[in-house]
Steps between C-alpha positions, in 0.01 A plus 500: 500500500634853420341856560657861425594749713291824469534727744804569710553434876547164700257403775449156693124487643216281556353363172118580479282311245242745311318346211259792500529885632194416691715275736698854580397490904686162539794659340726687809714802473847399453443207278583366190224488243498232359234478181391344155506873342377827547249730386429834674201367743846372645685814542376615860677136619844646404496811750523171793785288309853505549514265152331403208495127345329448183427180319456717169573832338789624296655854557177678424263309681292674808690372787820602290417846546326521783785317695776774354275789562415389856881431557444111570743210387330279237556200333233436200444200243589205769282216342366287742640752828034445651633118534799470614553780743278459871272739659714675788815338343799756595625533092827747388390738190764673364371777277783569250714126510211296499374241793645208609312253680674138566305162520591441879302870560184379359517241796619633760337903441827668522676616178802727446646716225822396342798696361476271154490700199184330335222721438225312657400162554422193743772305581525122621737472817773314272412645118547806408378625190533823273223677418666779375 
């Protein structure tokens, strides 16, 4: 899996799950929004997030813009990010580099950034692959 870094800044929060802006009140300030894609019935969510996580979107999208303007870290077009990332998982977004997530953090609900030079992806504990 592979995403892009959109919007500058590095933050490690608590993952919330929003498939829909109407969710918003489960979604605390602080945290990293974590959604299938944005429209702008989402945009009062992004005043509470430290982060943004998007499952689609390219550079132009909603939450691309929103997520810059606002000031948040963001990490768009990560296929798949609704399944494998928990609810109140503590997840690593780093705006500008990308977002690194290994397979032992999906477990366990602890991830960290790393200093690798690969743009973004999801890494097993013992493979390492480019996605740049």
């Amino acid at each position: 899996m592979s995403g892009i870094g959109i919007a500058t800044g590095k933050v490690t929060g608590t993952a919330r799950l929003i498939h829909h802006p109407d969710e918003g009140s489960r979604l605390n300030p602080g945290e990293v929004l974590v959604a299938p894609s944005t429209d702008p019935s989402w945009t009062p969510l992004f005043i509470k997030v430290a982060a943004l996580i998007m499952e689609t979107g390219g550079s132009l999208s909603h939450g691309a813009i929103v997520a810059r303007e606002f000031g948040i870290p963001a990490v768009i077009n990560v296929s798949g990010v609704m399944k494998v990332i928990k609810d109140s998982q503590t997840v690593p977004v780093d705006g500008e580099e990308g977002w690194y997530i290994f397979k032992n953090c999906v477990n366990s609900g602890k991830c960290q950034l790393t200093s690798l030079s690969y743009k973004c992806g999801f890494f097993d504990d013992n493979i390492i692959s480019d996605t740049s």
